[in-house]
C-alpha positions as CSV (number, residue, x, y, z in Angstrom):
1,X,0.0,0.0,0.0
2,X,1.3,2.9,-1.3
3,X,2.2,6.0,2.3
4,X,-0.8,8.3,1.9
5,X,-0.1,11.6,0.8
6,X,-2.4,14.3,1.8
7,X,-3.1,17.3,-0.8
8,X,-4.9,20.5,0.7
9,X,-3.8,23.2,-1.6
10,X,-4.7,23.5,-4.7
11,X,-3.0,25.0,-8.0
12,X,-3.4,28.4,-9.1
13,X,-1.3,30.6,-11.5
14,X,2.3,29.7,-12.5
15,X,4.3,27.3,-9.7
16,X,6.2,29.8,-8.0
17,X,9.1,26.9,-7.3
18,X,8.9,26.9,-3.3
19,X,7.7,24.6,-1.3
20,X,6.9,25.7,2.2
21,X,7.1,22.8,5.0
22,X,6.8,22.8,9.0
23,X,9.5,21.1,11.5
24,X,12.6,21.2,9.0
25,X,14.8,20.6,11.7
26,X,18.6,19.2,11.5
27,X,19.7,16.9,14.1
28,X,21.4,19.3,17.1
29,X,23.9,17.0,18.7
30,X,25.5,16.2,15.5
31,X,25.0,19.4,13.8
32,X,26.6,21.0,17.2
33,X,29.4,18.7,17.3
34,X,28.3,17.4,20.8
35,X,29.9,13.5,20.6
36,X,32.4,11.8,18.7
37,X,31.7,10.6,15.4
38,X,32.6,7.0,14.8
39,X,32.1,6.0,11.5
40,X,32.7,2.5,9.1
41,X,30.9,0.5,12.4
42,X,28.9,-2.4,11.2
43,X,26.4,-4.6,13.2
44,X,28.4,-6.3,14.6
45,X,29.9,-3.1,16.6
46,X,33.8,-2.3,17.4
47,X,35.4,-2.7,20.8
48,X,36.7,0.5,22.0
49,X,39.7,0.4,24.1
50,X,39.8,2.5,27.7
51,X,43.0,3.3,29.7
52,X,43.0,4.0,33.0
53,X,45.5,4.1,35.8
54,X,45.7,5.0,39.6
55,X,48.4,7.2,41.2
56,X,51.4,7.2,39.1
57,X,53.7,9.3,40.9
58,X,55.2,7.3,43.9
59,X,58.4,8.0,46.4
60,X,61.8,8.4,44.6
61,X,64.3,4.6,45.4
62,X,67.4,3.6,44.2
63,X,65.7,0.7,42.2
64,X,63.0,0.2,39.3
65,X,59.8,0.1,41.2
66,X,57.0,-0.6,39.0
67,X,53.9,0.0,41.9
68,X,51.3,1.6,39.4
69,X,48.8,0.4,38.1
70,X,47.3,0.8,34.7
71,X,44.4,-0.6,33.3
72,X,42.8,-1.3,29.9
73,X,39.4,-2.7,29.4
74,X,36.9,-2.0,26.3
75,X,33.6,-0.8,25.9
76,X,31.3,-2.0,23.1
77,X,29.6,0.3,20.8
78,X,27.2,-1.4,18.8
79,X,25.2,-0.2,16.0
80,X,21.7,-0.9,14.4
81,X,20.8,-1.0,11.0
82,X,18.0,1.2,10.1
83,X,15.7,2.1,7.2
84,X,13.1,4.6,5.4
85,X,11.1,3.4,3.0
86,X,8.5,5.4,1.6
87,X,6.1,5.1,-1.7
88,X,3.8,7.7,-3.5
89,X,1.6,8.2,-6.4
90,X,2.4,10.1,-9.1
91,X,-1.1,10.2,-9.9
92,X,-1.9,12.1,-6.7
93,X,-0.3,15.3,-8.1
94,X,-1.6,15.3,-11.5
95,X,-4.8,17.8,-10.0
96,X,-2.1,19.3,-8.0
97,X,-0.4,22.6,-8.4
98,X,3.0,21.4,-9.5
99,X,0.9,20.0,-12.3
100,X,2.4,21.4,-14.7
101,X,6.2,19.5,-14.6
102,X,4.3,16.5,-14.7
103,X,3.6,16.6,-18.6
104,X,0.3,16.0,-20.4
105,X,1.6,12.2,-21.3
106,X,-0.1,9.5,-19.0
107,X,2.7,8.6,-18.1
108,X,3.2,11.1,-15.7
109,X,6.6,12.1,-14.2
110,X,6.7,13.5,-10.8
111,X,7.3,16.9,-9.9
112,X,11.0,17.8,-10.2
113,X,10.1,20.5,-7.2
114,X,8.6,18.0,-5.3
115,X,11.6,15.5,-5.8
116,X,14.2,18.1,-4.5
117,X,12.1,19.1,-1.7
118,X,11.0,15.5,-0.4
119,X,14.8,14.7,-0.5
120,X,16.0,18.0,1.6
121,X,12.6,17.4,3.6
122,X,13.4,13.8,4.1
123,X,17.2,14.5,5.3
124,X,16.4,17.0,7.7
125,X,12.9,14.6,9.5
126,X,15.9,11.7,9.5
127,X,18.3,14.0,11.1
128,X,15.8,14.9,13.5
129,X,14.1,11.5,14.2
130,X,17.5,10.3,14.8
131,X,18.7,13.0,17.5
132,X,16.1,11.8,19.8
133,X,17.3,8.0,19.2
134,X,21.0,8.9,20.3
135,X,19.5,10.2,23.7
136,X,16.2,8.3,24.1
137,X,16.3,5.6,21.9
138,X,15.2,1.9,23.5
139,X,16.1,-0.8,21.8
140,X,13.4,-2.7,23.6
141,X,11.3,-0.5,20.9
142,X,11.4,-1.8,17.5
143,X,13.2,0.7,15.0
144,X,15.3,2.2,17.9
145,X,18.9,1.8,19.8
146,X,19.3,2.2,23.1
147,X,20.6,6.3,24.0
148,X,22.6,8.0,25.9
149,X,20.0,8.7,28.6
150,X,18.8,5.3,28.6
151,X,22.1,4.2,29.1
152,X,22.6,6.3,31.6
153,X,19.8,5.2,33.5
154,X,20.9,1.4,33.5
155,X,24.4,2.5,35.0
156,X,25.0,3.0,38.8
157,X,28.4,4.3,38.2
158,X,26.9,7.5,37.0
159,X,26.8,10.6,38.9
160,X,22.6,10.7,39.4
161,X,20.4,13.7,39.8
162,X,16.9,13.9,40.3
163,X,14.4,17.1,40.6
164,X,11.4,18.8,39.8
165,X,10.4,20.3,36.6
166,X,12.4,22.7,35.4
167,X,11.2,26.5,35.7
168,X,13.0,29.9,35.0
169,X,12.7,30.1,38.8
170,X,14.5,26.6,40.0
171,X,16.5,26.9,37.0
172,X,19.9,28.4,38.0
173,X,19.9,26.2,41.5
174,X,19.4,23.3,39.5
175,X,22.4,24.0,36.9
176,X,24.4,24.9,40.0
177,X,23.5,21.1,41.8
178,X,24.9,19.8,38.4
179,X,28.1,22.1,38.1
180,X,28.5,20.9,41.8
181,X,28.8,17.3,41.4
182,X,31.0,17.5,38.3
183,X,33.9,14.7,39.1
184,X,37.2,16.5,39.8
185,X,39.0,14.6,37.7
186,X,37.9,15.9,34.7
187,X,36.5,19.5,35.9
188,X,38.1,22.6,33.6
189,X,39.1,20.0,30.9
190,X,38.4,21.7,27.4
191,X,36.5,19.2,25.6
192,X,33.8,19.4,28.8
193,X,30.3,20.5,27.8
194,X,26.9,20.4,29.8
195,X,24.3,19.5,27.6
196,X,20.4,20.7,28.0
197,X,17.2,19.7,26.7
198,X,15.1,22.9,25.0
199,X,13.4,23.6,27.9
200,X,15.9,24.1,30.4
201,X,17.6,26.2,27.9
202,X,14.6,28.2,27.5
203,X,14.1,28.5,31.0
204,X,17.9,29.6,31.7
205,X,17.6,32.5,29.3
206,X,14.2,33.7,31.2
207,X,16.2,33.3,34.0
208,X,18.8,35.6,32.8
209,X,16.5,38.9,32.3
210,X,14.9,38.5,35.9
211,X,12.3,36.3,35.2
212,X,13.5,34.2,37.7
213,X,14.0,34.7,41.7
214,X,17.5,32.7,42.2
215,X,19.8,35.5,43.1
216,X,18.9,37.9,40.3
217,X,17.5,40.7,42.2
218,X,15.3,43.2,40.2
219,X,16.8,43.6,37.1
220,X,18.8,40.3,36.2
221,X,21.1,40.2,33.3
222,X,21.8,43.1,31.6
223,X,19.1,45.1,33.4
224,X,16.2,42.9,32.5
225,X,16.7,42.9,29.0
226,X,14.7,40.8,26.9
227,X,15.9,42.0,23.6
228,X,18.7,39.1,21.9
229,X,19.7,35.8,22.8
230,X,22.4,35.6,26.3
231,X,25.3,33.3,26.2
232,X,24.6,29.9,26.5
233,X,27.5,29.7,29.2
234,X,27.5,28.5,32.8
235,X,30.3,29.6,35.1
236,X,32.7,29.2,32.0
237,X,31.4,25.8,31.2
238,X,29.9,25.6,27.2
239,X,25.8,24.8,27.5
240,X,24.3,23.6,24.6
241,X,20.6,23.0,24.3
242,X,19.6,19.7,22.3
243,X,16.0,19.1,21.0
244,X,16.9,15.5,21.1
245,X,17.0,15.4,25.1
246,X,13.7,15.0,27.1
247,X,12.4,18.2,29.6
248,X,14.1,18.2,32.4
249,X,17.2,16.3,31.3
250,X,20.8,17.5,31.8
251,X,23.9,15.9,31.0
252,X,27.4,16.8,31.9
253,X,30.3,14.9,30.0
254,X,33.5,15.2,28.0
255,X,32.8,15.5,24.2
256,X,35.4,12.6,23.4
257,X,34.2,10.1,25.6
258,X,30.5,10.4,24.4
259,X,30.5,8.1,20.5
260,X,28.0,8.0,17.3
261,X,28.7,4.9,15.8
262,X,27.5,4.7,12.0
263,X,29.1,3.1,9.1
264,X,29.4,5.4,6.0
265,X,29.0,9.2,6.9
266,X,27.8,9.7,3.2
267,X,24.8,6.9,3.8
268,X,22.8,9.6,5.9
269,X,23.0,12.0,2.8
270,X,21.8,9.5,0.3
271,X,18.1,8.9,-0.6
272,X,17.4,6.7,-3.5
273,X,14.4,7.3,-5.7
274,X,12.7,4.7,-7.9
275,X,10.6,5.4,-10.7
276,X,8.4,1.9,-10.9
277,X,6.7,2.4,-14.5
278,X,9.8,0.7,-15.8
279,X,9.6,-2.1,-13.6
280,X,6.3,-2.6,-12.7
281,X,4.3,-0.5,-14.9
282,X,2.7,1.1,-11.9
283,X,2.6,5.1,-11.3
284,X,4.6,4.7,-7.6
285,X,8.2,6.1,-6.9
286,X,9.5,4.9,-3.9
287,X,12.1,7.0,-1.6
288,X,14.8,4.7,0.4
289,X,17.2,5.3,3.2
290,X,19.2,2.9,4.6
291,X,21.8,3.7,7.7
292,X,23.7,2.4,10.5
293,X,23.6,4.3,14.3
294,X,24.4,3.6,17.7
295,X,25.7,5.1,21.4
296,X,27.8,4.5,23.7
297,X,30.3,6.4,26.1
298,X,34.0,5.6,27.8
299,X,33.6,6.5,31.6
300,X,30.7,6.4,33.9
301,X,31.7,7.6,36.2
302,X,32.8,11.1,34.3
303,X,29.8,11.8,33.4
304,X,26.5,13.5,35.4
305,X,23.0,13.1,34.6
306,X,20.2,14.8,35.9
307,X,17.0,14.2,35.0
308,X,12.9,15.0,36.4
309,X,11.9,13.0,39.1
């Protein structure tokens, strides 16, 4: 059965060659850079190797003293094979306002407007879909892989934090709780970032022109002024906001210890149409995406989540 395809405009004058479309939306975490790319990772997943070691500088002897101790285990990122598969009818646009590129043959062609704007439309919904999978994805769900988050959640080793819903007027105590409980060990290191869902973003910069009440006094940042965007910055430390992550969720974590497995890069770029009047002699033209993706992270216990209670 061929996706159905809803038509509610209809065609009037010459096609002006724009198509106008809701949501286009690029993934954020990879678009922002947030984890590390892994690519050319089939199903079958890579082994990752960690190094660790515990405190290498010991008294000073006459002799070789080898007392450290350095240790390398793995972790496994694995990666899912995924698809998109979509079909439509070229007869469904022949009343349509694109009409026009179709020819007057019956056998109609599809709009070559349409065909460049399902592709761009089709890259950017994928992009999208597939930033909530690398923080929410289940794998207990059919079509997903387990994310960061619900990785996160599985793991005792992680630095937990639990609170209300976030509001402009918790939301600087909150961020503070997480700065807080930031290991040591890897506190003021360069490639550290504190990542936000949108609404704790949204709620930090409300909090930042005095809509808040956590130590802001009357006039808040920059004399309560609305006007422009303020840095998304906490005590020094980068914030990023990720549409990807639920409400409420915050995560805290080195950029190079967080991975996206996938196997080719340019597989995410690709969409395959199909004319089928040459094959089948029907009127459909199928759309097909096919692409690897996966999570996984180094250290637990680097890494802070907090999330609503």
């Amino acid at each position: 059965m061929a996706t159905t395809t809803s038509i509610s405009t209809t065609y009037a004058g010459k096609y002006a060659g724009e198509y106008i479309f809701s949501a286009l939306k690029a993934g954020d975490t990879l678009a922002k850079d947030l984890v590390t790319v892994k690519p050319n990772v089939k199903e079958a997943g890579i082994t990752v190797k960690r190094l660790s070691t515990d405190g290498i500088i010991k008294d000073s002897t006459c002799d070789f003293s080898p007392t450290s101790t350095v240790t390398i285990d793995e972790r496994k990122l694995v990666v899912k094979k995924l698809q998109v598969n979509l079909e439509q009818c070229k007869e469904d646009f022949e009343a349509d306002w694109s009409s026009e590129e179709m020819g007057d043959s019956a056998f109609t062609n599809m709009p070559s407007s349409y065909v460049q704007v399902i592709l761009e439309y089709l890259q950017a919904r994928v992009a999208q879909d597939n930033d909530r999978l690398i923080w929410q994805g289940n794998d207990g769900s059919s079509d997903e892989y387990d994310g960061f988050t619900t990785q996160f959640a599985a793991d005792g080793a992680i630095t937990p934090i639990t609170g209300a819903a976030i509001t402009a007027a918790n939301v600087l105590d909150t961020l503070e709780e997480v700065y807080t409980a930031i290991p040591d060990n890897i506190f003021g290191q360069d490639d550290l970032i504190m990542i936000v869902a949108n609404n704790v973003g949204r709620a930090y910069q409300g909090a930042l022109i005095g809509n808040g009440t956590a130590g802001l006094g009357a006039n808040g940042y920059q004399g309560n002024m609305s006007v422009g965007e303020k840095p998304y910055d906490y005590l020094g430390l980068p914030m990023f906001t990720v549409g990807g992550l639920a409400a409420g969720d915050i995560v805290v974590a080195k950029k190079s210890e967080l991975w996206f497995g996938t196997g080719l890069l340019s597989d995410w770029n690709e969409i395959r149409l199909l004319d089928m009047a040459d094959l089948d002699g029907s009127q459909n033209v199928r759309m097909i995406m096919r692409f690897y993706g996966g999570v996984q992270y180094a250290f637990s216990e680097n890494i802070v989540y907090r999330t609503n209670a």
